[in-house]
N, C-alpha and C positions, 0 to 999 in steps of 0.2 A: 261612729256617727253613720246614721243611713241618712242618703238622699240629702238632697241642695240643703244645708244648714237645719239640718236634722229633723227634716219634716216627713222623711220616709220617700220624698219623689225627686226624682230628676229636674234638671231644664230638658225641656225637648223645645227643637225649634215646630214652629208647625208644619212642616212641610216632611218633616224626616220620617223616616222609613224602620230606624231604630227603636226596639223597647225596653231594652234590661238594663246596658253596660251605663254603668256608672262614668260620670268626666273623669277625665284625667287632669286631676286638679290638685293640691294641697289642699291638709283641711279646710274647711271653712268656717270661723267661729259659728256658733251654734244662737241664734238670734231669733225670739221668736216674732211670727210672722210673714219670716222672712222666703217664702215660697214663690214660684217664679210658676205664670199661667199667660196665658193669653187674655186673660181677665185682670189680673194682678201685676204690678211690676216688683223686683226685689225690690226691699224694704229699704235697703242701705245698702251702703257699698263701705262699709266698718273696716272690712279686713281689709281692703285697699291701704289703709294708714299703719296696717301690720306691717308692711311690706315699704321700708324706708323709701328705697330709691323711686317707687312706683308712685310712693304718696309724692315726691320732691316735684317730680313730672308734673304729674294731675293739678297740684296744687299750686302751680307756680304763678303768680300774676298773665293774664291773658292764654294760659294754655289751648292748645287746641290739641282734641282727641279723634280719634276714628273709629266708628263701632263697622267694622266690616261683616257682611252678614247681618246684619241687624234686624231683619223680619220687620216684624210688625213696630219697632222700637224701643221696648223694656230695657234693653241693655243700653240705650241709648240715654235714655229717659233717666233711670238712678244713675249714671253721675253726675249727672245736669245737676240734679239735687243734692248730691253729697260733692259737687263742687264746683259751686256758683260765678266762679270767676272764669268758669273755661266754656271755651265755645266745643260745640260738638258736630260731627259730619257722620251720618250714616248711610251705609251704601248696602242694596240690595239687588239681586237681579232680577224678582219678581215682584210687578206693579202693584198687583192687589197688599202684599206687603208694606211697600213703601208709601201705598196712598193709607192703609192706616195709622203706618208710622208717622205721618203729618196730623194726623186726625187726633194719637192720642197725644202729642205734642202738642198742639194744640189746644185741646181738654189740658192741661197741665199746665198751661201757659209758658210753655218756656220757648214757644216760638222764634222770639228773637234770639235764642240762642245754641236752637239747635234746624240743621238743616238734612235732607234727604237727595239722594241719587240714584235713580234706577238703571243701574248698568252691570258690569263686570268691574269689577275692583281691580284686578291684575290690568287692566285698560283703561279705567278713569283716574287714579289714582296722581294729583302732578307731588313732583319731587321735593321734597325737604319742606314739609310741611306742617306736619303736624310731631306733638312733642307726646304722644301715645297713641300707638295704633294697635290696637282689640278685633279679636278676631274668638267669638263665642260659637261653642255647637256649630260649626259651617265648616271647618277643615275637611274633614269625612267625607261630605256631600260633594265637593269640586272636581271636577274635571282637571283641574290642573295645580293642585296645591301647589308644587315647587314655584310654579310663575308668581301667583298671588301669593305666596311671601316674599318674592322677589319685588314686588310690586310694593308689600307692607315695607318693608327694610330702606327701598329708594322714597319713600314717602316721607319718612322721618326727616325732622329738625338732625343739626349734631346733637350725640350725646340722648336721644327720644331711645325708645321702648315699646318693642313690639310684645305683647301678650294674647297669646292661644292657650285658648283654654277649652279642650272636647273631648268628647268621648273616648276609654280604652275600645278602640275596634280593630279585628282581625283585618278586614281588608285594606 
């Protein structure tokens, strides 16, 4: 399989600096449509229900998720949709980001159930909170990765699930 669910391209956040390496991910079922832009959001979030323990998480009555890193909100925004019973929190550190992320949240109507943070994640983050914390394409970029997964880990519910999921990079 080449590229996000066999379409030949990547996810890139828009901000990165990256253009070749592929995430460092498990396959991803091959769905078409399913292409991730700043135009577009993934299609589905299908293989999440691949994946027992992640789907038990996500789909549990009232879940709450974390898209950390979350840019403009795509990765936000498809699980809203592919699961409607959980609330969502995305956190970004830049504005122009986070005010689209409201914007295409918005456009999509899932307002009431998803919200936005413009700060440092390893700093806003309060404790035992959420029952999956996501962290897409944004590891690479940080200044401090080891803190903001210390930050994702104290955030959890007991028993929650942190998933990163980026690029093979040398540095």
């Amino acid at each position: 399989m080449t590229g996000w669910a066999g379409t030949g391209r990547w996810p890139r956040p828009a901000r990165s600096h990256r253009t070749s390496s592929p995430p460092a991910v498990a396959a991803i079922p091959a769905t078409p449509g399913n292409g991730w832009s700043s135009r577009r959001p993934p299609a589905c979030w299908a293989w999440s229900a691949g994946v027992p323990d992640l789907h038990r998480h996500l789909d549990r009555p009232g879940a709450v998720i974390a898209d950390l890193g979350c840019g403009e909100g795509w990765s936000t925004i498809a699980p809203a949709r592919a699961y409607p019973g959980a609330a969502l929190h995305g956190v970004d550190p830049d504005v122009p980001s986070t005010t689209a992320a409201a914007a295409h949240t918005a456009d999509a109507g899932l307002g009431e159930r998803i919200t936005f943070t413009t700060g440092d994640a390893a700093l806003s983050l309060p404790p035992a909170t959420f029952d999956a914390v996501f962290a897409f394409e944004c590891l690479h970029d940080l200044p401090h990765p080891v803190e903001f997964l210390d930050a994702a880990r104290r955030a959890l519910r007991p028993d929650g699930v942190v998933v990163v999921m980026d690029e093979a990079a040398g540095d």
